[in-house]
C-alpha positions as CSV (number, residue, x, y, z in Angstrom):
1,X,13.9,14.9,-19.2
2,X,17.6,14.1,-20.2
3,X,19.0,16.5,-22.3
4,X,19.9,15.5,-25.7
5,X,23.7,16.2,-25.5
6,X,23.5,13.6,-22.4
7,X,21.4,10.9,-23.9
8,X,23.6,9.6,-26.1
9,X,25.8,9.4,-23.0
10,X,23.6,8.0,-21.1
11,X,22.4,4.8,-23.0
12,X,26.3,4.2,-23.9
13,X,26.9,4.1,-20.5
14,X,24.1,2.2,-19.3
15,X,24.3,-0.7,-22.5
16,X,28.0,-1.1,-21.4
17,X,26.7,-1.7,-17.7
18,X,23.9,-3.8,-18.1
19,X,23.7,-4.9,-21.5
20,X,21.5,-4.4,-23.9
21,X,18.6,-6.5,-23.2
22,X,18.6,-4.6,-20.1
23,X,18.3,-0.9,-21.3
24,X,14.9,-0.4,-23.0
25,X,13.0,2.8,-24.6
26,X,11.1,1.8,-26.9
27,X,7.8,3.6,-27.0
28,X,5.3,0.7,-26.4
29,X,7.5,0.1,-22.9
30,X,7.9,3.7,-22.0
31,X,4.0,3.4,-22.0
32,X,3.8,0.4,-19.8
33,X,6.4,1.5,-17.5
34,X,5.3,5.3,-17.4
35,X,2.2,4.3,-15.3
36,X,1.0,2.7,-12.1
37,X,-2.2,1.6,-10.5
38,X,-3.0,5.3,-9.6
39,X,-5.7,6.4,-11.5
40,X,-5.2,7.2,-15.5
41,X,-2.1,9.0,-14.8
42,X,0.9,8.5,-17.3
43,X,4.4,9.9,-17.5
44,X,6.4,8.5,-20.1
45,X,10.5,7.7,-18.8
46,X,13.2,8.5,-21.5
47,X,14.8,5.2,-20.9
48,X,14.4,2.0,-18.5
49,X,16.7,0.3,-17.0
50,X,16.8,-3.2,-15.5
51,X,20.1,-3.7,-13.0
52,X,20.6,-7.5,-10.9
53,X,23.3,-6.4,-8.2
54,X,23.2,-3.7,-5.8
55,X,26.4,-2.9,-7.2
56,X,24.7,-2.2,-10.7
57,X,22.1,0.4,-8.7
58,X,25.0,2.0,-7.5
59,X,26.6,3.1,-10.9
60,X,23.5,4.1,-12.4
61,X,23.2,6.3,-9.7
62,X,26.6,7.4,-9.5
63,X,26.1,8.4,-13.0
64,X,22.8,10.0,-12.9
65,X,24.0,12.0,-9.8
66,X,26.5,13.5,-11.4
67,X,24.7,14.2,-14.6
68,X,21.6,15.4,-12.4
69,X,19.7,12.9,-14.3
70,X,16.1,11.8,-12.6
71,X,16.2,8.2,-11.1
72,X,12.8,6.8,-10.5
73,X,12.9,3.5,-8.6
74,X,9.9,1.0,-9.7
75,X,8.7,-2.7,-8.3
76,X,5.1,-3.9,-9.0
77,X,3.6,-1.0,-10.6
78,X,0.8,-1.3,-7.6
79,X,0.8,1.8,-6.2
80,X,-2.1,3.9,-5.7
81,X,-0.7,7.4,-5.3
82,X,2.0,7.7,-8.0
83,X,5.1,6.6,-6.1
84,X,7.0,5.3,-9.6
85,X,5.8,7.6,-12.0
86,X,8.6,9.1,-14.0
87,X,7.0,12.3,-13.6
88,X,10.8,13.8,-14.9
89,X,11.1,11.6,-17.4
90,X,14.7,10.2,-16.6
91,X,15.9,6.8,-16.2
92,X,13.5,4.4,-14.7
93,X,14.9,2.0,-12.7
94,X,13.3,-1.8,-12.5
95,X,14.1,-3.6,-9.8
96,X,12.4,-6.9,-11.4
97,X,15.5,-8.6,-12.1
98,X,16.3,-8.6,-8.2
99,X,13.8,-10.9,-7.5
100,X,15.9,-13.5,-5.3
101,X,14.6,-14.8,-1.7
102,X,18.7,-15.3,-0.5
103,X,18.2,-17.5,2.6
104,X,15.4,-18.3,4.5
105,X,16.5,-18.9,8.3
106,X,14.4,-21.4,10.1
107,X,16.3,-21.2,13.3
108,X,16.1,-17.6,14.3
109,X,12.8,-17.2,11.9
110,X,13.8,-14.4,9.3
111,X,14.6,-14.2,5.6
112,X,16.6,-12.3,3.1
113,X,15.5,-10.9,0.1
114,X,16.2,-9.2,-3.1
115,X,13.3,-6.1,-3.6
116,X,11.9,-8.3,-6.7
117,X,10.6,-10.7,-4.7
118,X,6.7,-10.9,-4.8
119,X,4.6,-10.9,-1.4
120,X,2.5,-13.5,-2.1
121,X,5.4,-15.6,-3.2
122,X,7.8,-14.7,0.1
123,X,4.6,-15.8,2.0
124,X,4.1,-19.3,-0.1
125,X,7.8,-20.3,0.9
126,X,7.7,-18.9,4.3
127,X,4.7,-21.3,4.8
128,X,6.4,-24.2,3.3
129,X,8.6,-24.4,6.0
130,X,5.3,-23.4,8.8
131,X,6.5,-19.8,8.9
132,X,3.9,-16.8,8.7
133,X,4.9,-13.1,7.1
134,X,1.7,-12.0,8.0
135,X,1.5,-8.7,5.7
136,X,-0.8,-9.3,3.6
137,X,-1.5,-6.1,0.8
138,X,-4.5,-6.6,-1.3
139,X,-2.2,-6.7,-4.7
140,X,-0.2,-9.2,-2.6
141,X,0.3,-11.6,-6.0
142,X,1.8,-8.7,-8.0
143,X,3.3,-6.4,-5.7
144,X,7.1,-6.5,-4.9
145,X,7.9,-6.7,-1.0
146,X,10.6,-3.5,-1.9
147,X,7.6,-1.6,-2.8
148,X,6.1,-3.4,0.2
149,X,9.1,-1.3,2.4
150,X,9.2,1.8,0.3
151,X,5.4,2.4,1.2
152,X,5.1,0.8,4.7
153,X,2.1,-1.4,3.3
154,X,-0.5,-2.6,5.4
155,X,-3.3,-4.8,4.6
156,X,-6.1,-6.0,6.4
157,X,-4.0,-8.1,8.7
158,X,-2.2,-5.2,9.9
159,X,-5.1,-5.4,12.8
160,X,-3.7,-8.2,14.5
161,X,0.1,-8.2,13.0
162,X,0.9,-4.9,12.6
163,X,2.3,-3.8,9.1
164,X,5.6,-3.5,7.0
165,X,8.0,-1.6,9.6
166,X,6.9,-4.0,12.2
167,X,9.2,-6.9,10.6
168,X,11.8,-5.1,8.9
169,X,15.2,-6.1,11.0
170,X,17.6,-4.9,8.5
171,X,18.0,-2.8,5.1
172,X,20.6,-2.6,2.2
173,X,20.6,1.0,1.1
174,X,21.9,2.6,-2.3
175,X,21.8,6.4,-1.2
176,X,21.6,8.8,-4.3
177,X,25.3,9.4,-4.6
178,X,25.5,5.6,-5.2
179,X,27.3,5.0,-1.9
180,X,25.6,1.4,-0.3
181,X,24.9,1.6,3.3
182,X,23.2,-1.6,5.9
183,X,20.9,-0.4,8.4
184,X,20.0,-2.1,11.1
185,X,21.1,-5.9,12.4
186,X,19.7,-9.0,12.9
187,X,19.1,-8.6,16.5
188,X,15.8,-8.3,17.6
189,X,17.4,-5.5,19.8
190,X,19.4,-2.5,18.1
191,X,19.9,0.6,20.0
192,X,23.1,1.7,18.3
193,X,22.7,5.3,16.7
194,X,19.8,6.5,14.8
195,X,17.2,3.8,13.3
196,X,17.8,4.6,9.8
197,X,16.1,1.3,9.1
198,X,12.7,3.0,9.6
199,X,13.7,6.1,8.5
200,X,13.8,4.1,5.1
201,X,10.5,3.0,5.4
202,X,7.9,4.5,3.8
203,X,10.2,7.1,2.6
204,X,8.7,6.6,-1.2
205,X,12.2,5.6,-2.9
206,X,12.8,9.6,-2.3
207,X,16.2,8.9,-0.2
208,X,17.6,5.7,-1.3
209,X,16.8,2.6,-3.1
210,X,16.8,-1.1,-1.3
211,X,18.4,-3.6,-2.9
212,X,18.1,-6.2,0.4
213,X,16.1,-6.5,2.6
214,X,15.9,-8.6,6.0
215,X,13.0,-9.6,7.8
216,X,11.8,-11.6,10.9
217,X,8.6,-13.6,10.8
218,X,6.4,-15.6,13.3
219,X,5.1,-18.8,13.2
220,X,2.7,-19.6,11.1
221,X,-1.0,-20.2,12.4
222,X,-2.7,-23.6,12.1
223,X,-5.9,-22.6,11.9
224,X,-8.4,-19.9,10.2
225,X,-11.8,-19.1,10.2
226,X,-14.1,-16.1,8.7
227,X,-17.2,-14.7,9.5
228,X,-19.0,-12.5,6.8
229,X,-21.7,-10.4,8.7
230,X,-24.6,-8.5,7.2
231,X,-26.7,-4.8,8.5
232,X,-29.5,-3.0,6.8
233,X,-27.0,0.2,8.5
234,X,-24.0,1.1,7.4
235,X,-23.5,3.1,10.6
236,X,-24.5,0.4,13.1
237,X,-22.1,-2.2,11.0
238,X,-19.0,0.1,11.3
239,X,-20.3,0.8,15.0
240,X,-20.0,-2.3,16.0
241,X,-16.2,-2.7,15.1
242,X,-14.7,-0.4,18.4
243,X,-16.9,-3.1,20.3
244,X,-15.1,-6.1,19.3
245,X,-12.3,-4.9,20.9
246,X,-13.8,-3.9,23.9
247,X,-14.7,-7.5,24.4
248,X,-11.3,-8.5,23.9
249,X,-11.8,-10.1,20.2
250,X,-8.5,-9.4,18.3
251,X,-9.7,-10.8,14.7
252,X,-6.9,-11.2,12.5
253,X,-8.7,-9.0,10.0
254,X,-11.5,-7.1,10.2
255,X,-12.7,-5.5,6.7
256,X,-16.0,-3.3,6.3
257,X,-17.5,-3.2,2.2
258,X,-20.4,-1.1,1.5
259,X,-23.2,-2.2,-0.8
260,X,-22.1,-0.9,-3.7
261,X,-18.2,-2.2,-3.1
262,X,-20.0,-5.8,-2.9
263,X,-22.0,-5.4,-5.6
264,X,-19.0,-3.9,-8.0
265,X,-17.2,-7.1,-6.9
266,X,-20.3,-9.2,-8.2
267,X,-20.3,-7.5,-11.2
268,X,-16.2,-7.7,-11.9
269,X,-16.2,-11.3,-11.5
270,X,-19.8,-12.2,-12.7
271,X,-20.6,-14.1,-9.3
272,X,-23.6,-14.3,-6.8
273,X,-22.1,-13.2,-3.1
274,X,-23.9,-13.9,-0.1
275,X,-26.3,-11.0,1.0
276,X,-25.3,-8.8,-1.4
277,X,-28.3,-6.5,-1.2
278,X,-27.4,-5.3,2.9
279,X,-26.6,-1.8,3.3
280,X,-22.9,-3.3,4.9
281,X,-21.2,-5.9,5.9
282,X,-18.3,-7.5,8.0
283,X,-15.6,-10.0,6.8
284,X,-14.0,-10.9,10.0
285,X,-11.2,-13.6,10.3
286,X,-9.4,-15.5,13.2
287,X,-6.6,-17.6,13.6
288,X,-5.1,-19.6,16.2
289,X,-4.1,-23.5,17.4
290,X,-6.4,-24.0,19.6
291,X,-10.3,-24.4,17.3
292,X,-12.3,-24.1,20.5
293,X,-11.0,-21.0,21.0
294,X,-11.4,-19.8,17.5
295,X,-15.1,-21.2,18.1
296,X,-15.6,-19.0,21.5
297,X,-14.6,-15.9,19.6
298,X,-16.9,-16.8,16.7
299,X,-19.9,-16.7,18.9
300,X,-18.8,-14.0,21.0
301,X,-18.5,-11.9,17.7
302,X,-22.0,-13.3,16.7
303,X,-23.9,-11.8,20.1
304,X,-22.0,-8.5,20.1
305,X,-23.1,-8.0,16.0
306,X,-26.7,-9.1,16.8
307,X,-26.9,-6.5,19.1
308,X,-25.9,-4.0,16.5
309,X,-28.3,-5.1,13.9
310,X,-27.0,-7.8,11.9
311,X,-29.3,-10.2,10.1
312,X,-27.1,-12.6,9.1
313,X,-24.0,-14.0,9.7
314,X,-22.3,-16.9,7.5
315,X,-19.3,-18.8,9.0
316,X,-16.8,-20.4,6.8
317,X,-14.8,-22.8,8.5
318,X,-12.2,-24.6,6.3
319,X,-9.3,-23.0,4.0
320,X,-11.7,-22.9,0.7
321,X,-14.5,-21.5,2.3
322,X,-12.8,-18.7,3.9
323,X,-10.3,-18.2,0.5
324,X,-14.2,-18.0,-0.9
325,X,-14.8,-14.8,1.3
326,X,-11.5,-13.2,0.8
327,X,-12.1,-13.5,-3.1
328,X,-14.7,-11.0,-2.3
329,X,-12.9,-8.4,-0.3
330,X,-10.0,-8.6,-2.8
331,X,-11.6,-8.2,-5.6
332,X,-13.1,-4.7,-4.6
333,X,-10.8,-2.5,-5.2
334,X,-9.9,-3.6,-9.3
335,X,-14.4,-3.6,-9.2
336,X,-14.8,-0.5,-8.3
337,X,-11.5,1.2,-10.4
338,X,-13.4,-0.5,-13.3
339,X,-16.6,2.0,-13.3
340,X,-15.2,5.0,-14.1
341,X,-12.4,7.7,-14.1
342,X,-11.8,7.7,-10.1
343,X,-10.0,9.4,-7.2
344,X,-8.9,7.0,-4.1
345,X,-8.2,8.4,-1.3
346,X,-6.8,6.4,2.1
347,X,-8.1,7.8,5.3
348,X,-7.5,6.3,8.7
349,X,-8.5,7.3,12.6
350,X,-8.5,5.4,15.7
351,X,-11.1,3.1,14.9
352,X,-14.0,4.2,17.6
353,X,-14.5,7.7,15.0
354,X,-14.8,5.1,12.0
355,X,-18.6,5.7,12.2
356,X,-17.9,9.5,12.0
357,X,-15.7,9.3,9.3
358,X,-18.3,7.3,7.1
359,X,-21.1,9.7,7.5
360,X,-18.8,12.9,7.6
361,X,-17.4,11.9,3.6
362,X,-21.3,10.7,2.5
363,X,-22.1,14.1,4.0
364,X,-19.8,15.9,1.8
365,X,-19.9,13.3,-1.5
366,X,-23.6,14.7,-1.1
367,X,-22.9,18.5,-0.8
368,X,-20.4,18.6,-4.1
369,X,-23.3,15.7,-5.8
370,X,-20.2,12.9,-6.2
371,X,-20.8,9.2,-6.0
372,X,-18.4,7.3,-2.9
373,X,-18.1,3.8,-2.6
374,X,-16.4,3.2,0.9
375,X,-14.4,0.3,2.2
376,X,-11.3,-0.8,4.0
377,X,-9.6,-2.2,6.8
378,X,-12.4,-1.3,9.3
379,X,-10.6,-3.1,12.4
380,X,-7.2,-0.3,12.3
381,X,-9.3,2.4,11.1
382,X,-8.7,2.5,7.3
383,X,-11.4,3.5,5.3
384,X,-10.8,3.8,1.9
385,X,-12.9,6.5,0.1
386,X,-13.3,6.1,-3.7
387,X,-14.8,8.9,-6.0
388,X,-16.1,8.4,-9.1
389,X,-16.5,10.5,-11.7
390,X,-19.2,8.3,-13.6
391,X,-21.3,10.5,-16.3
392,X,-20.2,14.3,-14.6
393,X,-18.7,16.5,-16.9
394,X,-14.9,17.2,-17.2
395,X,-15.9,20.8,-16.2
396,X,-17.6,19.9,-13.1
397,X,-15.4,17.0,-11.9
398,X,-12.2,19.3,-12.4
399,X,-14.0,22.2,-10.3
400,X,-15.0,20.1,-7.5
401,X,-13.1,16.9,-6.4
402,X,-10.0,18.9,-5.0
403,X,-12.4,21.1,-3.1
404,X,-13.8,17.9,-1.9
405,X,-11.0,15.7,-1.0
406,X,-9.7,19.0,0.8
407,X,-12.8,18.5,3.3
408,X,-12.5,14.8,3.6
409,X,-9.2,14.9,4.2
410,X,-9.9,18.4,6.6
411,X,-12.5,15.7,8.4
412,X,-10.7,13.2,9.0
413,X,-7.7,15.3,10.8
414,X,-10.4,16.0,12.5
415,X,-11.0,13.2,14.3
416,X,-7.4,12.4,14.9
417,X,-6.8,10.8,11.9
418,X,-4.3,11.3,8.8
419,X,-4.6,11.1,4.9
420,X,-2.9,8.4,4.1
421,X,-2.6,4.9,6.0
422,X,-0.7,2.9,3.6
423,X,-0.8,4.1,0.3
424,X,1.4,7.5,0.9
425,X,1.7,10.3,-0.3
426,X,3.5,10.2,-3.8
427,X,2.3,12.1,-6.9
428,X,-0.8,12.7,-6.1
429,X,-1.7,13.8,-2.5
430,X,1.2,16.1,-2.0
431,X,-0.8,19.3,-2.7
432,X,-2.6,17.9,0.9
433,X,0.4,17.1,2.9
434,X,0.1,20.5,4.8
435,X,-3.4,19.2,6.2
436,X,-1.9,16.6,7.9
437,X,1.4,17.9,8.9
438,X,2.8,21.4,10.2
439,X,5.1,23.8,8.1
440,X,7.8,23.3,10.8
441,X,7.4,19.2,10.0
442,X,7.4,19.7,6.6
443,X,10.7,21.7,6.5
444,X,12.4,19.2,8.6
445,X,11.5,16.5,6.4
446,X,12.5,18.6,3.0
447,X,15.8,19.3,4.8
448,X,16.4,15.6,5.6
449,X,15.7,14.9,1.5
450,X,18.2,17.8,0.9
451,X,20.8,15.8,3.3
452,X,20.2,12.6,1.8
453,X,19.6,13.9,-2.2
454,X,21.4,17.2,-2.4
455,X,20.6,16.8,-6.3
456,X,17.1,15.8,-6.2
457,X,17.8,13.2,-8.3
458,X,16.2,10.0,-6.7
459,X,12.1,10.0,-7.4
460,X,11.7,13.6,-7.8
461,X,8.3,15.6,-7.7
462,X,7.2,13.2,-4.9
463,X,5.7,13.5,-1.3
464,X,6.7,17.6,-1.3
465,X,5.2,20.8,-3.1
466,X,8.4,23.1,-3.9
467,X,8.2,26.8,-4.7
């Protein structure tokens, strides 16, 4: 929190900068802007800010530095692991207002945008001119494509098109001494000193805030088609998924939704889906130019899943159709938040353990008597595992769910996996970090915070445990 001598300081200092439309603290918006997607967590900020310019970002964060004021950078408010919760109270820092797409170049296939930008709306003008940014986040109509960089999000195309890193050519940098730095070029080759572009990535808005950001794209795909695919066995249905790609099917997505995902969906959105009373299914899609290849692969896909136990497969074959399927899959994850108090949690392994993975967390859900509802991005290996608290008591949810997402998370190493494939580490899943990674890594990466944020100003109490 800001101490009172400095407050008054403070908002002179930010009204003069930004005006006063752009300085807020009233309570209501402390409230709204004290809170994310993750969970029912809330930390209220003692004032928000709303700069335009790089420039702007750079003077807040001159001043804060030298005040040793908290800055906690914010875009959508979509996380799901605490990333821009104000958990020092501080300024918090809105990068709304930056919300520009700069140039879109159609002869080398990139674009440049301002953090503000949201991902389903970069992908709307992108396809306009018969471009594809083919990261596709399930909050894609909300979330900000800086948040999109600051997590490394994924998405269930990442199977096919990789994720967030994979198109980044190019950042603009405020570092927290307000100095602005560009990484990277526009070349689609750079070997010139470190790659402090990806250093940036997924670093959680812990070492420096992007204010630009420059990425290449491909072209855009004429054609889709999805195949939902139901089992009576949820271990046969994420079986079958390594298989695919031993047969050389490279869906563009590949999802996996348990029962009681689909049947939250059908519940949150008061609609019938197909087969929603299998165990599991399968929402596969493909893309292409060429249909009778898209056609081959469908019935490839349809003799490999047979032979796995599926009893029904439903092919949708035109843009609404398919946007019909995808309604389903997307809507999961606000279903299932919906039930009850809940802790999310965002495994991944190389995808021939999946079925492993599945059992091994319904194995220990059972053992501490929690309710799971698995599903994810079955085709890269990202399963996510919610718990939900439902009817237990406070007393016996507080005394088992860390002991429980300890062994998932223990599990899932395991099998060559990690704790988090795309939602990071944040707030929340730091006390777990030293599952995943060594005390040797660990230090390295605190002493590369240290280098970059000597102050530990810039979205403190994230990704780290301190002493």
């Amino acid at each position: 929190m800001i101490e009172e001598e400095i407050k008054k300081l403070t908002f002179n200092f930010l009204i003069n900068l930004l005006g006063s439309d752009n300085v807020i603290f009233d309570e209501y918006s402390k409230e709204i802007y004290g809170k994310d997607n993750t969970e029912d967590l809330l930390f209220l900020p003692d004032i928000i800010v709303k700069p335009s310019t790089a420039n702007e970002v750079s003077e807040i964060l001159k001043f804060a530095n030298k005040y040793k004021i908290p800055v906690t950078p914010r875009g959508g408010g979509t996380g799901l692991s605490g990333g821009a919760l104000p958990c020092d109270g501080g300024i918090l820092l809105s990068l709304e207002r930056m919300n520009r797409i700069l140039e879109i170049d159609e002869r080398n296939f990139q674009v440049i945008v301002e953090p503000g930008v949201i991902t389903e709306v970069l992908q709307k003008e992108c396809e306009k001119k018969n471009m594809f940014y083919p990261v596709d986040p399930a909050s894609s109509g909300s979330c900000f494509i800086g948040g999109n960089v600051a997590e490394c999000a994924g998405g269930p195309r990442a199977v096919k098109y990789g994720v967030t890193k994979d198109y980044i050519l190019s950042l603009e940098v405020v570092l927290p001494n307000g100095k602005i730095i560009n990484t990277g070029s526009r070349t689609l080759k750079n070997v010139v000193g470190y790659n402090l572009t990806q250093l940036f990535v997924g670093s959680e808005g812990t070492l420096g805030i992007i204010t630009k950001i420059i990425l290449k794209l491909i072209p855009l795909p004429k054609i889709r088609k999805a195949l939902l695919i139901a089992f009576n066995s949820p271990k046969e249905c994420i079986a079958s998924v390594a298989e695919f790609f031993r047969q050389s099917i490279t869906p563009s997505a590949l999802e996996f939704m348990e029962k009681d995902a689909i049947k939250a969906a059908e519940k949150h959105l008061d609609k019938v889906f197909p087969n929603s009373n299998a165990e599991a299914q399968l929402l596969l899609e493909l893309d292409g130019d060429m249909e009778e290849n898209l056609y081959y692969q469908m019935e490839k896909i349809s003799e490999i899943a047979e032979k796995f136990g599926a009893f029904d497969i439903i092919i949708a074959d035109d843009k609404t159709k398919v946007d019909e399927l995808w309604l389903l899959r997307k809507s999961i994850g606000e279903a299932v938040k919906a039930i009850s108090v809940y802790k999310e949690e965002d495994t991944v392994v190389p995808r021939y353990f999946l079925p492993d993975l599945l059992l091994g967390v319904k194995g220990i859900a059972e053992k501490y008597n929690l309710k799971t509802i698995c599903y994810g991005h079955a085709g890269d290996g990202n399963l996510h595992v919610n718990i939900l608290k439902e009817n237990m008591s406070d007393e016996d949810w507080n005394s088992k769910i860390n002991y429980a997402i300890e062994e998932i998370f223990r599990l899932t190493v395991s099998l060559n996996g990690t704790i988090s494939g795309e939602h990071g580490i944040g707030y929340t899943q730091k006390r777990f970090l030293k599952i995943a990674l060594s005390e040797a890594e660990i230090d390295l990466m605190k002493s590369i915070k240290r280098l970059f944020d000597p102050n530990n100003i810039l979205n403190p109490n994230k990704i780290f445990l301190y002493d």
